[in-house]
VEXRODREN-720512 format. One line per 8 residues: number of its first residue (from 1); for each residue x negated, y, z negated of C-alpha. Coordinates in steps of 0.25 Angstrom, whole numbers, plus 5000, padded with zeros to 4 digits. Each point is the difference from the previous one (the first is absolute). Example, Ala and Ser with C-alpha at 12.3 -4.5 7.8 and 13.67 -1.06 7.14 Angstrom:
1) 4951 4982 4969; 4994 5014 5002
This chain:
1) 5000 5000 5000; 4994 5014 5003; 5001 5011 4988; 4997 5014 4999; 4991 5002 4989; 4993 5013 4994; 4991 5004 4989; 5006 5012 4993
9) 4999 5008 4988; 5014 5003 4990; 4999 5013 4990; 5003 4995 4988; 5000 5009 4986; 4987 4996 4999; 4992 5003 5015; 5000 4992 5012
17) 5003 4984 4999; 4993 4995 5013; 5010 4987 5006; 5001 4992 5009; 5013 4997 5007; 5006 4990 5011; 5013 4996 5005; 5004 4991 5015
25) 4999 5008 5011; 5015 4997 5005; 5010 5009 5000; 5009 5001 4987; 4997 5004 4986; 4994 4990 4989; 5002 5001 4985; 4989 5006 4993
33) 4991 4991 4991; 4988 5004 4991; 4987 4992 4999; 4995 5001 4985; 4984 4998 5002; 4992 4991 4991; 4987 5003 4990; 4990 4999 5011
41) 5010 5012 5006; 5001 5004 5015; 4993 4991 5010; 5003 4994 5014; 5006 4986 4993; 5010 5009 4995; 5003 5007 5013; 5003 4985 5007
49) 5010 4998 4989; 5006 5012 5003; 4999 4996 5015; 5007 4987 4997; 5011 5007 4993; 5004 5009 5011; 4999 4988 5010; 5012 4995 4992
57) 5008 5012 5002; 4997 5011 4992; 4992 5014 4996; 4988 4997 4992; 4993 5010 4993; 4988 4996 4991; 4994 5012 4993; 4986 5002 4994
65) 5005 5000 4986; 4986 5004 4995; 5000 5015 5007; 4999 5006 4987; 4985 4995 4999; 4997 5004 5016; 4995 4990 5009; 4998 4984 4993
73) 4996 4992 5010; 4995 4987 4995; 4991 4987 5007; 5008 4989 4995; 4990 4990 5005; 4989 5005 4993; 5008 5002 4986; 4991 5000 4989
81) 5002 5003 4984; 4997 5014 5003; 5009 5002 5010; 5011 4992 4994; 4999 5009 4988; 5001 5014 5009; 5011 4992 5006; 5009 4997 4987
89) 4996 5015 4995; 5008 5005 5014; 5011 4990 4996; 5001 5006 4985; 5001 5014 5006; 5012 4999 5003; 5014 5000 4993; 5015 4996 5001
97) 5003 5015 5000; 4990 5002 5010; 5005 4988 5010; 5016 5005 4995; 4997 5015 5005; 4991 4996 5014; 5010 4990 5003; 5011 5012 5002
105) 4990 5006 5008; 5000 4986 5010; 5015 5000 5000; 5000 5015 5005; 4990 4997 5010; 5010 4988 5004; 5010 5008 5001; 4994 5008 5009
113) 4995 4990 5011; 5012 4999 5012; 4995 4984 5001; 5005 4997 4985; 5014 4998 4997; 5008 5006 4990; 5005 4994 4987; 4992 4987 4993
121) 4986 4998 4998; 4991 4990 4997; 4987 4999 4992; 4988 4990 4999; 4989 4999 4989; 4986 4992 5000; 4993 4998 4984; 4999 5012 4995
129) 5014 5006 5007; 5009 4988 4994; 5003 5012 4989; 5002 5011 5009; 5011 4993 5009; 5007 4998 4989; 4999 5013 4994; 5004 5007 5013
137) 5013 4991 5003; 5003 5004 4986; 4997 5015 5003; 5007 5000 5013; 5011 4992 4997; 5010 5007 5013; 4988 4997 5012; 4992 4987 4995
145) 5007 4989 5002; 4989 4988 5000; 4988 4998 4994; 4991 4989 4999; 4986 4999 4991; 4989 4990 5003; 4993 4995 4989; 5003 5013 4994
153) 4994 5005 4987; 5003 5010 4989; 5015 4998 5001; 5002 4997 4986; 4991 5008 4991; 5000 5005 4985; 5001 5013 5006; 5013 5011 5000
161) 4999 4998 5015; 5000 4986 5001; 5008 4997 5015; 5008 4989 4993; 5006 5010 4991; 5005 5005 5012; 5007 4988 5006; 5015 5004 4996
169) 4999 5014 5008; 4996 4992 5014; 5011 4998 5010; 4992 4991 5010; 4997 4986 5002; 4985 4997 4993; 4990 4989 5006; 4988 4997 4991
177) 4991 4987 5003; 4989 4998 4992; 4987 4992 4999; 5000 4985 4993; 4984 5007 4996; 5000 5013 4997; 4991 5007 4989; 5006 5012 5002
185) 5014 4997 4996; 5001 4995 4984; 5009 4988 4999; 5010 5007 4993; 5004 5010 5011; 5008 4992 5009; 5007 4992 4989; 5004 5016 4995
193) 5003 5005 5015; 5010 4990 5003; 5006 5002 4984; 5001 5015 5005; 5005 4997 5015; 5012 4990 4995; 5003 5010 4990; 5002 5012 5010
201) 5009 4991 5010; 4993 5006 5010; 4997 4990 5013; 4987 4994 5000; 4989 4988 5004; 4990 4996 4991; 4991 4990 5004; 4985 4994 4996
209) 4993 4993 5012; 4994 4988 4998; 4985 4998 5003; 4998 5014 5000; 4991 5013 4996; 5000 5015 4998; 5000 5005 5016; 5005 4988 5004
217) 5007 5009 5014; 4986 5007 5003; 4995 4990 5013; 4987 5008 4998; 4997 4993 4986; 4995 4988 4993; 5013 5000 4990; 5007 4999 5016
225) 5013 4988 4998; 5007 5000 5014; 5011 4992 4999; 5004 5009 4986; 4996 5013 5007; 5010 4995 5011; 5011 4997 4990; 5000 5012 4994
233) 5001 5008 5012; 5011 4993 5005; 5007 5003 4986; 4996 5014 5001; 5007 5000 5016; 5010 4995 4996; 5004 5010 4987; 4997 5011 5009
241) 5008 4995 5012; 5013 4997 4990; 4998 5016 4993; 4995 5011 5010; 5008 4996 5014; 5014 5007 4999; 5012 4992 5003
């Protein structure tokens, strides 16, 4: 399929958030759909996602959620401590408030582009950004309408902020899939989540892939399981398809 793709930049209260963006070149609209990055932040890997995303129908925008800092660029195959260490302190710069008030920015900018259709969105989130998109379905309760996580962490924290406190004020259906191996989420989070998702009513999929490990959807790593990473794309499809095409 042939799609129109551009790197651009969206003002947001805090500068310019550079993106990039792709949709089928076909004629029509496509409902909008935001590509939450991962730690290791903005990278070709993540542009092909995005690509496949919009060969399914819609308009992908994936912003550089680390503009704050300026330019972070980093050489995955070459990831040593040192660089793994810059890497989490760009991951702790940012915030639930922060992602909440650029994510109006994105939905502005959506709003704005003649290829998008009006009315639902959809949201994706790699690691770090299984927090944010539930936080900003939860924040933008009228225009998010799907959300998956993927291997998400930091959903449910000690914090005021925690995302699953949040779980009761979300109107669309949730998607989490979560490694069977995965040091970065304590074993008491996902017991708690789905405690927290049956208690708000809301419609959900919680599921933990067998024989998997953290990055499991990331073809470009070791941690790299096809057969899940497949599974849960179909299961995201699938969410998005049933929640942001209108009947």
């Amino acid at each position: 399929m042939p799609l129109i793709e551009q790197h651009t930049a969206i003002t947001t209260k805090h500068g310019k958030c550079p993106s990039f963006s792709v949709c089928p070149d076909t004629p029509g609209t496509f409902p909008g759909v935001i590509l939450y990055m991962d730690a290791p932040g903005f990278r070709e890997e993540l542009c092909n996602m995005a690509r496949r995303i919009a060969k399914q129908g819609y308009f992908c925008l994936l912003p550089d959620m680390y503009y704050r800092l300026g330019t972070c660029r980093f050489d995955l195959p070459r990831r040593n401590d040192q660089m793994s260490a810059v890497i989490k302190a760009a991951m702790n710069s940012l915030s639930n408030a922060d992602v909440t008030e650029d994510t109006g920015a994105f939905i502005a900018w959506l709003d704005a582009q003649e290829k998008v259709s009006s009315g639902p969105i959809g949201c994706v989130g790699h690691c770090m950004s299984g927090r944010y998109i539930t936080t900003v379905a939860a924040r933008f309760p009228n225009r998010i309408k799907a959300a998956a996580s993927l291997y998400g962490v930091g959903i449910v924290t000690e914090f005021e902020d925690s995302p699953h406190l949040l779980l009761d004020k979300i109107s669309a259906e949730l998607y989490y899939g979560f490694a069977e191996t995965d040091s970065s989420v304590p074993s008491h989070v996902i017991p708690e989540l789905k405690k927290s998702l049956d208690q708000s009513g809301i419609k959900y999929t919680l599921e933990v892939l067998p024989k998997t490990l953290h990055g499991y959807c990331f073809s470009e790593r070791n941690a790299y399981n096809p057969i899940a990473s497949e599974h849960s794309w179909d299961q995201i499809f699938k969410l998005w398809s049933k929640n942001l095409f209108k009947s």
